[in-house]
C-alpha positions in Angstrom: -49.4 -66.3 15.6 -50.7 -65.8 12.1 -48.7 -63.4 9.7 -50.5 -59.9 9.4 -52.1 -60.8 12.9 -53.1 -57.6 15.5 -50.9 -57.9 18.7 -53.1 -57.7 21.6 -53.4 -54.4 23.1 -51.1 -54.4 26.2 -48.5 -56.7 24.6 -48.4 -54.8 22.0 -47.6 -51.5 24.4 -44.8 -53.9 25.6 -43.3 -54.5 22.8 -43.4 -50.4 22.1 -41.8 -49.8 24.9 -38.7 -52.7 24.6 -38.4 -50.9 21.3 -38.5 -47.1 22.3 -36.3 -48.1 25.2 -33.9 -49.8 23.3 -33.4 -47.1 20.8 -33.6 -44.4 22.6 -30.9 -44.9 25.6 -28.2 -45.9 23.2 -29.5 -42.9 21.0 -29.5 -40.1 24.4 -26.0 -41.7 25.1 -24.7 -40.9 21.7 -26.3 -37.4 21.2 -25.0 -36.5 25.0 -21.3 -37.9 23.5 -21.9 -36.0 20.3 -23.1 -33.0 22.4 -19.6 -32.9 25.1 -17.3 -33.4 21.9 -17.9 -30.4 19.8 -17.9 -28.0 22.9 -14.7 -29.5 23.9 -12.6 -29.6 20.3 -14.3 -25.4 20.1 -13.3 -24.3 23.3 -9.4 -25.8 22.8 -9.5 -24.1 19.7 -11.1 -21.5 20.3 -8.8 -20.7 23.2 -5.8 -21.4 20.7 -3.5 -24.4 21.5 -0.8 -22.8 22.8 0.1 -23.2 26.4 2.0 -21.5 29.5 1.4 -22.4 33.1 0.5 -18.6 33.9 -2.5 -18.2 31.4 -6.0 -18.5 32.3 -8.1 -20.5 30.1 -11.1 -18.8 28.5 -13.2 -21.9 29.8 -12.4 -21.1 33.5 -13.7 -17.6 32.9 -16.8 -16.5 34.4 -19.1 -13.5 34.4 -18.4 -11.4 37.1 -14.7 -12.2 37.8 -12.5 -9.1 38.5 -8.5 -8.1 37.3 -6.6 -5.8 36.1 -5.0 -4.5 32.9 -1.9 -2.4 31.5 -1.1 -0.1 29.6 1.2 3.2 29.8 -1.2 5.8 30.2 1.6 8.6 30.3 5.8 8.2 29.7 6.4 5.0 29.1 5.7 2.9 32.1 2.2 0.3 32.2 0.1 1.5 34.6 -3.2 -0.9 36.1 -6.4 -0.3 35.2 -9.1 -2.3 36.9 -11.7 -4.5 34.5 -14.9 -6.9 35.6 -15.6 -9.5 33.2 -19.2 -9.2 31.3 -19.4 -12.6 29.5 -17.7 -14.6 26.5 -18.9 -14.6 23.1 -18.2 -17.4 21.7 -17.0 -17.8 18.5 -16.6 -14.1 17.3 -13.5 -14.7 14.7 -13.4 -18.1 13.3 -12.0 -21.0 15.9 -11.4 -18.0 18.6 -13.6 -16.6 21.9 -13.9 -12.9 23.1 -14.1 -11.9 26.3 -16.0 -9.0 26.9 -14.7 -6.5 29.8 -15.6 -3.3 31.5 -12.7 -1.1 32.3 -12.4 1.3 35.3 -10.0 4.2 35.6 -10.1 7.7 35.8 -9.6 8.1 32.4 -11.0 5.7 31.0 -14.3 6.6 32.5 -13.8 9.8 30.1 -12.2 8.2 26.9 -14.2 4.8 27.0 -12.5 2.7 24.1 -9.0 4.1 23.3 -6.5 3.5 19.8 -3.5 2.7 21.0 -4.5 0.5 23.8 -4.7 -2.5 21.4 -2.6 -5.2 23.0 -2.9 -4.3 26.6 -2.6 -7.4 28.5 -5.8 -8.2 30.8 -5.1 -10.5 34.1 -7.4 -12.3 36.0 -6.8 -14.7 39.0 -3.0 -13.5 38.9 -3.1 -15.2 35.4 -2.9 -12.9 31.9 -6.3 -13.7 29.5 -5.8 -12.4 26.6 -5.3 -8.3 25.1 -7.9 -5.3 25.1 -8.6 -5.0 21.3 -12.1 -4.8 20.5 -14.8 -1.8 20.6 -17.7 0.0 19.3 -17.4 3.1 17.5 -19.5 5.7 19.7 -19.6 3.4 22.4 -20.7 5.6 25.0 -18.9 2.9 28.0 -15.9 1.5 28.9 -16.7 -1.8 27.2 -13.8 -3.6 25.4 -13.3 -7.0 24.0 -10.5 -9.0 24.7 -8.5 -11.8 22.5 -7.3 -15.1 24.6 -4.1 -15.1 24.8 -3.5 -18.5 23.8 -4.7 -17.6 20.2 -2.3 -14.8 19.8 0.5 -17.2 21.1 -0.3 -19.1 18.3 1.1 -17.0 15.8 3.7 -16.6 18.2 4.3 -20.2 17.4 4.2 -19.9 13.9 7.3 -20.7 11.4 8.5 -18.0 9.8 9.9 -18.6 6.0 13.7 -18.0 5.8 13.2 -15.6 2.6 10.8 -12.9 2.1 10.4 -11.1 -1.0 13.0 -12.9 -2.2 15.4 -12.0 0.6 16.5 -13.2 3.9 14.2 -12.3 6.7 16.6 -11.9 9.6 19.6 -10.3 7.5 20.0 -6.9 6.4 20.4 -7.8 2.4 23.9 -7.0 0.7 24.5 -6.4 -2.8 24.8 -9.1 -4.8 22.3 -11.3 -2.7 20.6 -13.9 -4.4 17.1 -12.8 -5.4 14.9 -15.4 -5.5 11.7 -16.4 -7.4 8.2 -15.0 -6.6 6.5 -17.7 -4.9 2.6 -18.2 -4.5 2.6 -17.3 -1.1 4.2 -13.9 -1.5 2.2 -12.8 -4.4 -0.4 -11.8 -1.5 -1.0 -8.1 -2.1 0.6 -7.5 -4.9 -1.4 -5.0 -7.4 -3.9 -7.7 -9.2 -3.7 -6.4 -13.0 -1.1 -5.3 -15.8 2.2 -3.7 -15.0 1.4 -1.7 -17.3 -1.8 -0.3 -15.8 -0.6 0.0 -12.0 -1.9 3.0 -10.3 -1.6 4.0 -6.7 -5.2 4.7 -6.4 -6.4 1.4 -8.7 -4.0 -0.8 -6.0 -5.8 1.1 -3.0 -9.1 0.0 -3.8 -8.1 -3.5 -4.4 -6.6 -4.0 -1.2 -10.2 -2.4 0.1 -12.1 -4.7 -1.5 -10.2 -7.4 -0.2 -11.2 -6.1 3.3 -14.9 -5.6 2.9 -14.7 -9.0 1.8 -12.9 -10.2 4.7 -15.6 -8.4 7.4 -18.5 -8.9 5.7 -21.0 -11.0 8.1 -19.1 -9.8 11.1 -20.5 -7.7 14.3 -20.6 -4.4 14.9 -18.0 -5.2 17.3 -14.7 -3.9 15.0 -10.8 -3.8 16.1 -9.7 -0.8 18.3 -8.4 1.1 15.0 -4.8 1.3 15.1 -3.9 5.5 15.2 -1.4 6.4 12.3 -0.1 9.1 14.2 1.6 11.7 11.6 4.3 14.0 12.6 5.1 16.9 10.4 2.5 16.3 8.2 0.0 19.3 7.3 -3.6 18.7 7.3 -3.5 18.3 3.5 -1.0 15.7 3.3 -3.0 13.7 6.3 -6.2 13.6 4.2 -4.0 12.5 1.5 -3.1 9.4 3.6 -6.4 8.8 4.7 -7.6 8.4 1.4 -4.9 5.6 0.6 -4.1 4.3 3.9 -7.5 3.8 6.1 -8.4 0.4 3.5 -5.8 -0.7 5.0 -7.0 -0.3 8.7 -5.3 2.3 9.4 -6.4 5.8 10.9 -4.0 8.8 10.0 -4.2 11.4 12.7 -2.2 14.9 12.5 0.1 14.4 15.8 4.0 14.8 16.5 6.7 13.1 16.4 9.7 11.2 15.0 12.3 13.5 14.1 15.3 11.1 13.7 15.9 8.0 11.5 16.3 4.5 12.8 20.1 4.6 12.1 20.7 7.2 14.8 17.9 6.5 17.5 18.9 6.2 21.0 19.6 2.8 22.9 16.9 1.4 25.4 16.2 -1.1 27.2 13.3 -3.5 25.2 9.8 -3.8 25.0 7.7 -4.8 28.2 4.2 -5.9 29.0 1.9 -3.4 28.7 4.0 -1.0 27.0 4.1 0.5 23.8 4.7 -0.7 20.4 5.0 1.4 17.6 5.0 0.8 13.8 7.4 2.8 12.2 6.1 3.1 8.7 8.1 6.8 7.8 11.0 8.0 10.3 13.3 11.1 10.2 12.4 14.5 9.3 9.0 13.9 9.4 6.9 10.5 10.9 3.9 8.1 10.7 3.9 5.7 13.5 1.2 3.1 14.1 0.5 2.7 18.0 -0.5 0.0 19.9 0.6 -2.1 22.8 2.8 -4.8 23.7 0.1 -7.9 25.1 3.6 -10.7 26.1 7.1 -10.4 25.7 9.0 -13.8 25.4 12.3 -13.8 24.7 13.2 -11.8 21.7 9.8 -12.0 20.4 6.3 -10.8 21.5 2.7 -10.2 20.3 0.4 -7.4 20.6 -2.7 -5.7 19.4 -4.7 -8.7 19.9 -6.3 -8.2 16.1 -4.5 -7.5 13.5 -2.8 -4.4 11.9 -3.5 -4.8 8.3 -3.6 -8.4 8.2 -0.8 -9.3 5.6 0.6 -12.4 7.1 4.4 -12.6 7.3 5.6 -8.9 6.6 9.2 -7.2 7.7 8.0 -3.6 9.1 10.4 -1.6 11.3 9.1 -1.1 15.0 10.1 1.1 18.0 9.4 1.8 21.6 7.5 5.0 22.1 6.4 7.3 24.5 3.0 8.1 25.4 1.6 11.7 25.8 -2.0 11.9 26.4 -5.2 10.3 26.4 -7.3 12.2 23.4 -10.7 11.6 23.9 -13.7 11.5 21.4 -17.0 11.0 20.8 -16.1 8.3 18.2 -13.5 6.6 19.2 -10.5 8.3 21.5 -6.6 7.6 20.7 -3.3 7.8 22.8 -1.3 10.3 21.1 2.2 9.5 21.3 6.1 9.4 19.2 8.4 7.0 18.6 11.7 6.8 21.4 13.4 3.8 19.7 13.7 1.7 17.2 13.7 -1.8 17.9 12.9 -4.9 16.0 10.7 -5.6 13.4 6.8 -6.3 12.9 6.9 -10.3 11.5 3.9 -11.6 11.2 0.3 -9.5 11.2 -2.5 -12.0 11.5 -6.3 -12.2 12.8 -5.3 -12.3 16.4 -2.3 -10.8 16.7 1.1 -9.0 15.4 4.3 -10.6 16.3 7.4 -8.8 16.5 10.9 -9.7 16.4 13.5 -7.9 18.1 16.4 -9.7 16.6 15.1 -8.7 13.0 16.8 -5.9 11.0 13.7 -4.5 8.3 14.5 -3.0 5.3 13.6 0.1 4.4 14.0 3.0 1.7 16.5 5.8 2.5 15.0 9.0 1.2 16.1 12.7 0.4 14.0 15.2 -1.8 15.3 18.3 -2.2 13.0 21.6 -3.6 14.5 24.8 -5.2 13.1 27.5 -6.5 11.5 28.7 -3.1 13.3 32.5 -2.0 14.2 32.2 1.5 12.5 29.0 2.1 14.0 28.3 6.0 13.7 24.0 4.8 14.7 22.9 0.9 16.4 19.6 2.3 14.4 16.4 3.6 15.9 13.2 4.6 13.6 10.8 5.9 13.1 6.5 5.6 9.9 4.5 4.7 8.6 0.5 5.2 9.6 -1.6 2.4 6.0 -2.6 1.6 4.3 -3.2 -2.1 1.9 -0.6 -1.8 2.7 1.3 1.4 6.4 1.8 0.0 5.1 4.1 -3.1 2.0 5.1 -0.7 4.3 6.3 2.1 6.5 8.6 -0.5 4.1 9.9 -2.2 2.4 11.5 1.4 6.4 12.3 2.6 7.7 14.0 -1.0 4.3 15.8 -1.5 4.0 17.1 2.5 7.9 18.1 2.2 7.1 20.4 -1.5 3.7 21.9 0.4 5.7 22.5 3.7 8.8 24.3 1.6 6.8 26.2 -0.7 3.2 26.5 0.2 2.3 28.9 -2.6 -1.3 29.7 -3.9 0.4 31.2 -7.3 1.3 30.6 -10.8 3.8 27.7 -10.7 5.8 25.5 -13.3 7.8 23.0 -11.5 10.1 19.7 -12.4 10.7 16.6 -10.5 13.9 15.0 -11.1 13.7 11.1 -9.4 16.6 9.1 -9.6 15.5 5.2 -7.9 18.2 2.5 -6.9 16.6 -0.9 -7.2 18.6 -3.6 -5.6 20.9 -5.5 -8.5 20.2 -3.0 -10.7 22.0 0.7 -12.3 19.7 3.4 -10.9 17.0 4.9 -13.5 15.6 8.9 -13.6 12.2 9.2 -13.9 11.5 13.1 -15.0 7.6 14.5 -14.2 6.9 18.1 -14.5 3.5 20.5 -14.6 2.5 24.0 -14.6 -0.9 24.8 -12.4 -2.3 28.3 -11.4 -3.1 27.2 -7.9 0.3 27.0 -6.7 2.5 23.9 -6.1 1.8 20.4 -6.5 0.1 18.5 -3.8 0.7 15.3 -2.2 -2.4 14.1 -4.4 -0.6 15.2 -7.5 2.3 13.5 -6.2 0.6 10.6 -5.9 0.0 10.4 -9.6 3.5 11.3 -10.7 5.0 9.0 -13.3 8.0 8.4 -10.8 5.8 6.4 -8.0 4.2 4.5 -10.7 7.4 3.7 -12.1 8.2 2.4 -8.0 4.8 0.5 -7.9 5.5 -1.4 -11.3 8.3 -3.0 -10.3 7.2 -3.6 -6.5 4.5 -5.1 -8.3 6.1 -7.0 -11.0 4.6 -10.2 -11.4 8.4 -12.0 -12.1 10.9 -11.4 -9.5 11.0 -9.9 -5.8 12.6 -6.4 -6.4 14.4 -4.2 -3.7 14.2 -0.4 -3.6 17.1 0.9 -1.9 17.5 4.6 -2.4 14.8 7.2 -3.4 16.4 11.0 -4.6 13.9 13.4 -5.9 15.2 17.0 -7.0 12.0 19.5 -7.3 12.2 22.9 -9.5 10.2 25.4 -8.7 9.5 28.5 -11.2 6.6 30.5 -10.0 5.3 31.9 -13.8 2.9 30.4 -16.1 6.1 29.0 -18.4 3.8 27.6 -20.7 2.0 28.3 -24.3 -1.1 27.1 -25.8 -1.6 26.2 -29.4 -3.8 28.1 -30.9 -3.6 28.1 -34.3 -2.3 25.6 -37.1 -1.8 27.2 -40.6 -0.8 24.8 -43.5 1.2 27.2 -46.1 1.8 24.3 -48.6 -1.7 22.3 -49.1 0.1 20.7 -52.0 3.2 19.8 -52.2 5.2 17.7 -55.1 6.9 14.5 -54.2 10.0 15.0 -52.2 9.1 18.9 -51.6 8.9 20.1 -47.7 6.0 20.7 -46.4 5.9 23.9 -44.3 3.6 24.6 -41.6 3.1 28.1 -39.5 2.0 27.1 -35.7 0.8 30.1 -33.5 1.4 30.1 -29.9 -0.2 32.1 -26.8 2.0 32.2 -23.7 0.7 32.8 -20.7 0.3 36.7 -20.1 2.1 37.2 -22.9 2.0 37.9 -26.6 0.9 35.3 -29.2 4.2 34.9 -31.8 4.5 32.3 -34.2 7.0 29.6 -35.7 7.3 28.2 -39.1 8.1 24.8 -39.5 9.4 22.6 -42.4 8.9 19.1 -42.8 10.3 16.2 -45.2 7.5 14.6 -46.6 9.2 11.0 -48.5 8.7 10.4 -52.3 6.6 7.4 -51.7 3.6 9.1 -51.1 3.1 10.7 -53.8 -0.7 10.6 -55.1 -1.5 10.1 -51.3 -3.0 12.2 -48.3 -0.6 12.8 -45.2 -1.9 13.2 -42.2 0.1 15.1 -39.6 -0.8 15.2 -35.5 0.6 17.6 -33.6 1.0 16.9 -29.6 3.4 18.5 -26.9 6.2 16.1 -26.7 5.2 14.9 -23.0 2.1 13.3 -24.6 4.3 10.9 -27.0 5.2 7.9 -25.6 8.5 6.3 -27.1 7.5 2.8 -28.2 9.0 0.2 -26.2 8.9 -3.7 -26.2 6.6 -5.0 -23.5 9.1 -6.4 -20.8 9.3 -10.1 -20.3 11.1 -9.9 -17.1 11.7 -7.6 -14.2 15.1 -6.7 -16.6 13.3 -5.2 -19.1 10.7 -3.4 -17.1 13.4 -1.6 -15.2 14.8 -0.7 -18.5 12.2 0.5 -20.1 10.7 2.9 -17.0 13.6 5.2 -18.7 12.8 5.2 -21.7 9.8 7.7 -21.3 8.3 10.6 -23.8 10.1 12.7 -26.2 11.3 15.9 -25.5 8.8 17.2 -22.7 9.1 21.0 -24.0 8.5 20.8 -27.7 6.3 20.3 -30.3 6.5 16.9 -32.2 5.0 16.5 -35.6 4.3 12.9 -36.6 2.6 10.9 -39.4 2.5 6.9 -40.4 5.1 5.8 -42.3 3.1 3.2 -44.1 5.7 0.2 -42.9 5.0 -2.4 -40.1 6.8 -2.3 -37.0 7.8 -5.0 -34.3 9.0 -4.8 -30.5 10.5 -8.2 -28.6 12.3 -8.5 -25.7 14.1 -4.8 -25.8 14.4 -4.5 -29.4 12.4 -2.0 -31.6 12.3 -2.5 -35.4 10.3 0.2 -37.4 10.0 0.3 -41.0 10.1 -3.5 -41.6 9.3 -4.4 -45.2 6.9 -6.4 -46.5 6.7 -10.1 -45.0 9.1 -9.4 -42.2 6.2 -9.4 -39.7 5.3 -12.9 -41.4 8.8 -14.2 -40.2 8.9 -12.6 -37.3 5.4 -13.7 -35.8 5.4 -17.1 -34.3 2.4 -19.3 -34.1 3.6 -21.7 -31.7 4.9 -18.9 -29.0 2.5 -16.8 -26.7 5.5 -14.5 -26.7 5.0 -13.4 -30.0 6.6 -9.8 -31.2 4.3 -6.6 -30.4 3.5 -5.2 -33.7 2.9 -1.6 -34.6 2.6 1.0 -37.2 5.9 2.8 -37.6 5.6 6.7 -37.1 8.1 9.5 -38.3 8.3 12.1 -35.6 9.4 15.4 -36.1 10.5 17.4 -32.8 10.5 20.8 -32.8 11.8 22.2 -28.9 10.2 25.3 -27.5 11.1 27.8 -24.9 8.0 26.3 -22.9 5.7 23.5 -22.1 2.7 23.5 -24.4 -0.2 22.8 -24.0 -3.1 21.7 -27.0 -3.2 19.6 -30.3 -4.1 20.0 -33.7 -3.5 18.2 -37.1 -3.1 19.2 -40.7 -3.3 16.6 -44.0 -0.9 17.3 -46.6 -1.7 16.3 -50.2 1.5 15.1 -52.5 0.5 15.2 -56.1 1.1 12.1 -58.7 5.1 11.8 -59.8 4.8 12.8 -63.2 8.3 11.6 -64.1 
């Protein structure tokens, strides 16, 4: 046959069909084996990898099938509730299924999706499934979602690193223990910015951005929120925590509780399926326990929740057994309500299926007392309490206990000037006082001004600290409480010596207004140096708490520590200042004012990033006063020509 030549009709069909067939069947064969691969690599891990001979496979689940769950719906023993499997979704977190479930019980049928049930272990077939964990807000049935097991025995499965933060993970740390390096993988929620600029509120809303990063794209279908329940807390101080505490997950409730620190809570027997786990993030004289429930216990370890608590990997958080009281039901989403019965363990590793506890694991945390004077007849001046060791829920956690324990003592609606007195001990290091004071007419200061205080900034620096994992051991906060406006206002600045000649003093009359009280004045006299003469002097005046002592920015966790000391001048006085005219310089600790000429030349390298911090020298005059004062001012003094 010619080239280019027409096949004849029905050959050419022939020849079609040889070629469709042979394309095809080879083709449907390989899309069929494409097809069977990817469902079965997604449902084994999906399910997780882990194994046990009495766990049900999510791919033998099907809709319809009935079981039972636990959880302790009073005391402390799991009780059976039935459930009827809906469907699977597949896929709902990345590599992992969720079953969906409705749940029959008495109460259920009245508090539909429950905090605090997190982690109760579903069973169907005689075999456990996975843990209760999932709802939706306002969901108006009993309609839960359920993690497979296998996935949360996963993280079970998961090494845990022999250090964290620098010390050992399943020893109590001793002075003198080895502090190690930061590494990359604990730098995880650490305050993203300058030491310099940490701020309690500033970490907060990284930490929730890094959240509503994490769930964006995902269903309606969100975690059981884990209840924060807060024992002798007042409402105030629970809005507080709210504020900072629900990016993190977590859902303060006003509830009882606690009562006694870890070091002297009863001994029990250990944590069982289907019974309650509790976070202990503050324990003593007053609480804040997160609640959930214990999914499997094997060995000396165990997972629960079935989602995570604030999902920040390998962690050291102290946990306890705990005692369930009611079911509180609401139209948004109802919570157990419960208090901690013993401690026990610690809270490991908090990932996307699960949290894993270790009972074997000693956590550290931050002894506490904070005592407030001042109060007549106050019935409670003396709190002792502990917190979780934590970057930001350390600082977070005494700020919400020290400000609750000032409102609780002295909740007063009057004229108040009060001092805090903080002495921290960091691990390897002297202990440091941080001073804060104020004077308000509406009474004493909140847990909201506590938050702000210049001592739990000084905490969240060096928890923060981008050089070295740092320890804090032992918080002691002394509070005075003085219930009178003892403060002044400036009000008026009267240079009496325009012009002065060179090496005269210059004096200045400063007139002050205290509170309810009779303006007086003061006359001050000030050295003015013979170099300026023919030159203007400008003098600032500022309350001695708004003059920061200059300081050498720190190179290491060292110098930080040192330097949180350091501080203001003189809190109640008056401080007269004006530029010297000479270069100054501040390296590694060391403060040189007044350098001559050239010395910042020298002293500046250009092959260094560390390079000397350089500033113009001030000469500061500080004049104390009876009280804090409060306004500024500023006055230029003229020195006429030497004539010699």
């Amino acid at each position: 046959m010619r080239r280019g030549a027409a096949l004849p009709s029905r050959n050419r069909a022939n020849v079609e069909t040889l070629v469709r067939r042979s394309f095809l069947l080879p083709l449907a064969a390989f899309l069929g084996l494409l097809a069977a691969v990817p469902t079965l690599v997604s449902i084994a891990q999906a399910d997780g990898r882990a194994n046990r001979p009495d766990i049900l496979p999510v791919a033998e689940i099907k809709k319809g099938m009935k079981g039972y769950g636990l959880t302790v719906f009073e005391g402390t023993k799991p009780e059976r509730f039935e459930v009827e499997v809906i469907d699977v979704l597949s896929n709902f977190k990345p590599r992992q299924e969720l079953i969906l479930i409705k749940t029959k019980h008495p109460r259920l049928d009245v508090t539909k999706i429950v905090g605090g049930m997190s982690g109760s272990p579903i069973y169907l077939k005689g075999k456990m499934v996975g843990a209760y964990a999932y709802g939706w807000t306002f969901g108006i049935e009993p309609v839960a979602g359920v993690t497979p097991i296998r996935s949360m025995l996963d993280d079970l499965e998961r090494p845990l690193p022999k250090m964290l933060h620098g010390f050992p993970l399943y020893a109590l740390p001793q002075k003198g223990t080895h502090r190690a390096a930061m590494e990359d993988s604990e730098v995880r929620g650490r305050f993203q910015g300058e030491v310099s600029d940490y701020s309690l509120e500033g970490h907060a809303q990284q930490i929730e951005k890094t959240r509503i990063a994490s769930l964006r794209g995902e269903s309606r279908l969100t975690p059981v929120a884990t209840p924060l329940l807060m024992g002798g807390m007042t409402s105030g101080t629970v809005e507080v925590a709210e504020k900072y505490l629900a990016p993190l997950g977590l859902m303060p409730l006003q509830a009882g509780g606690g009562g006694q620190s870890r070091s002297s809570q009863p001994e029990e027997s250990g944590f069982v399926d289907g019974g309650s786990l509790g976070v202990d993030l503050v324990s003593g004289d007053m609480s804040a326990m997160g609640l959930g429930t214990v999914t499997r216990v094997e060995g000396n370890k165990l997972v629960g929740f079935g989602h995570p608590m604030m999902n920040v990997g390998v962690t050291s958080l102290p946990t306890t057994r705990a005692r369930v009281l009611w079911f509180m039901a609401s139209q948004m989403r109802s919570f157990k309500m419960g208090e901690a019965t013993g401690a026990l363990g610690a809270l490991v590793n908090d990932r996307q299926s699960s949290v894993v506890v270790d009972e074997t694991v000693i956590p550290p945390t931050v002894q506490v007392a904070l005592t407030v004077r001042g109060e007549p007849g106050a019935p409670y001046e003396n709190w002792h309490f502990e917190v979780a060791h934590d970057r930001f829920l350390t600082p977070a956690l005494l700020g919400v206990a020290m400000g609750n324990g000032l409102e609780t003592t002295a909740a007063e609606r009057r004229n108040v000037t009060w001092t805090m007195e903080t002495e921290m001990e960091f691990e390897g290091y002297p202990p440091i006082v941080i001073s804060d004071f104020g004077s308000s007419p509406v009474g004493t200061p909140s847990a909201s001004q506590v938050m702000q205080s210049t001592a739990l900034k000084a905490i969240g620096q060096v928890l923060n600290n981008p050089w070295k994992m740092a320890k804090l051991n032992k918080v002691s906060s002394h509070v005075e409480l003085r219930f009178a406006r003892d403060v002044a206002r400036l009000v008026g600045v009267d240079l009496l010596t325009p012009e002065i000649d060179p090496g005269q003093k210059a004096r200045v009359r400063l007139t002050l207004e205290p509170f309810a009280g009779e303006p007086f004045t003061r006359t001050v006299s000030l050295d003015i140096p013979r170099h300026f003469a023919g030159k203007s002097v400008n003098l600032s005046i500022r309350p001695g708490y708004m003059v920061d002592q200059v300081v050498a920015a720190p190179s290491d966790l060292t110098e930080l520590i040192a330097n949180l000391e350091v501080g203001t001048e003189l809190p109640m006085s008056l401080v007269f200042s004006y530029e010297t005219g000479d270069g100054g310089a501040a390296h590694r600790g060391v403060v040189a004012e007044n350098l001559p000429p050239g010395a910042l030349d020298v002293l500046t390298s250009t092959t260094s990033t560390f390079s000397p911090l350089q500033f113009e020298s001030q000469h500061h005059t500080v004049v104390p006063t009876p009280q804090y004062v409060v306004g500024t001012d500023s006055v230029t003094v003229k020195v006429r020509e030497n004539l010699r």
